[in-house]
C-alpha positions in Angstrom: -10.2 36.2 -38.3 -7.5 33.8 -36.7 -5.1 31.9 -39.4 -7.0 28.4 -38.7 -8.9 27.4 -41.8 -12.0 27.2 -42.1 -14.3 25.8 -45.0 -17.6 26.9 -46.3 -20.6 25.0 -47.4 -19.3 24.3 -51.1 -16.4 21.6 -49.7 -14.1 22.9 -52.5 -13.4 26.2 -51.3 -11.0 26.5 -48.2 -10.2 30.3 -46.9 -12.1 31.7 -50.0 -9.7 29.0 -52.6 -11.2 26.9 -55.2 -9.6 23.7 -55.1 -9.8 21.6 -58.3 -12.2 18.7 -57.5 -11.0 15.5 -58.8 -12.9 12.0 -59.1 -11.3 9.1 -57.5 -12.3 7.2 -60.0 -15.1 4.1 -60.9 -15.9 1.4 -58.7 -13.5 -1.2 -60.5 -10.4 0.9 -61.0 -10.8 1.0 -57.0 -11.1 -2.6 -56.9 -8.2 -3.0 -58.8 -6.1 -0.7 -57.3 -7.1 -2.4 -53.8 -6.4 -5.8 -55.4 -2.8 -4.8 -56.5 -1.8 -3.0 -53.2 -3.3 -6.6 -51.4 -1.1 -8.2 -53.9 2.1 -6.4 -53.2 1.5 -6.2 -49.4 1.4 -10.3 -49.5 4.0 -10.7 -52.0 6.6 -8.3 -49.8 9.3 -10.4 -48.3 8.5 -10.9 -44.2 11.0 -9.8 -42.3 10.4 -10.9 -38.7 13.9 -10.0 -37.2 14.1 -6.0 -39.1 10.6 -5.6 -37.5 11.1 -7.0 -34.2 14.5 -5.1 -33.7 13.1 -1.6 -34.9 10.1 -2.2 -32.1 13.2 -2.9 -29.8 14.7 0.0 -30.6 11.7 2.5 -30.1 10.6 0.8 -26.3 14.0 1.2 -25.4 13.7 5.1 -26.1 10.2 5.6 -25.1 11.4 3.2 -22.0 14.5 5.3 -21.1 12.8 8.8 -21.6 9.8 8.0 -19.2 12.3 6.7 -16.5 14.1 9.9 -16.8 11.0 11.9 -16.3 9.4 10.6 -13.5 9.5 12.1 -10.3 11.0 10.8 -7.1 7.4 10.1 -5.8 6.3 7.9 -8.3 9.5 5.9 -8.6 8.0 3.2 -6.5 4.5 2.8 -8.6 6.9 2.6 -11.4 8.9 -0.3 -10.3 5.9 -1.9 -9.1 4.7 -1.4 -12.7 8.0 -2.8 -13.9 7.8 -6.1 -12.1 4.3 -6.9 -13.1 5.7 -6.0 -17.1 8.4 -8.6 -15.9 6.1 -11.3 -15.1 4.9 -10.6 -19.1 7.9 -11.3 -20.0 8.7 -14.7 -18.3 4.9 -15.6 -19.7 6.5 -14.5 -23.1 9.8 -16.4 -22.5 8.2 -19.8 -21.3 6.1 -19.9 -24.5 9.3 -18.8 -27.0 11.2 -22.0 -24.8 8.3 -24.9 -24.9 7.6 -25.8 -28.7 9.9 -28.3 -29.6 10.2 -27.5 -33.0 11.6 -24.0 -32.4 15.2 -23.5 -32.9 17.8 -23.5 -30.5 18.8 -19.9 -30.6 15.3 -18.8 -30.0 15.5 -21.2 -26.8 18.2 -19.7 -25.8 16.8 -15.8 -25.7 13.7 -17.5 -23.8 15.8 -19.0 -21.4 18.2 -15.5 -20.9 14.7 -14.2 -20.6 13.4 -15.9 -18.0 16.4 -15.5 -15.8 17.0 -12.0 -16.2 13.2 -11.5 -15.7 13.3 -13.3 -12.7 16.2 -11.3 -11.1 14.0 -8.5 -11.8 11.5 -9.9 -10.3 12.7 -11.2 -7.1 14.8 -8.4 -7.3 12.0 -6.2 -6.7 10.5 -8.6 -3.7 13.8 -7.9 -1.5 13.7 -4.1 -2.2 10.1 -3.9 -1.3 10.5 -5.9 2.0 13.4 -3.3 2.7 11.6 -0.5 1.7 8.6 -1.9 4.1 10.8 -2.8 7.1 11.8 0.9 6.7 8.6 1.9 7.9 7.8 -0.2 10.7 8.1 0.8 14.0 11.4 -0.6 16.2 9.2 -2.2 19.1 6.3 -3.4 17.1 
């Protein structure tokens, strides 16, 4: 027989092992329990920037690691995916720039976002017409 496990119809014995059942306990010490972890979970300090910079940090690997891995025939599918990503963003960047009450560095990164996104975009626009022109013929 193969390593995997396997179990057999009494649930506490795995590859011919008792296991030690244990009770997770009444319906109220559950309650509790949930009620404390509730508790602690609201009670935790919210730390927008910490969270926002660690989700920063894993797109930019899982961003720079499926760049690197794509083939030379899908590199245009992927920039075409990258522009419409782009347009996301400048969605994103107008709403982080129009509330008034906001505060002035947060305006600021929507702003820097908009304009960078929008090089990207338009960006993309002239490469495609180039890429396009490429492939039409000379007398037509």
């Amino acid at each position: 027989m193969s390593d995997a496990y396997y179990y057999s119809e009494d649930s506490t014995t795995i590859q011919g092992v008792d296991l030690p059942v244990t009770e997770i306990g009444t319906s109220s010490e559950i309650d509790t329990l949930a009620d404390s972890a509730t508790s602690l979970a609201h009670s935790a300090p919210d730390n927008f920037f910490i969270t926002g910079l660690t989700v920063f940090i894993l797109a930019c690997f899982v961003g720079y690691y499926v760049v690197w891995r794509v083939t030379p025939a899908l590199h245009s599918p992927l920039m075409g995916i990258t522009n419409a990503i782009s347009s996301v963003i400048i969605v994103g960047a107008i709403i982080a720039v129009g509330p008034i009450e906001g505060s002035g560095f947060s305006k600021f990164l929507g702003f820097l976002a908009v304009i960078l996104a929008s090089v990207n975009i338009f960006g993309g626009f002239i490469i495609t017409r180039r890429m396009l022109h490429m492939f039409k013929k000379k007398g037509a």
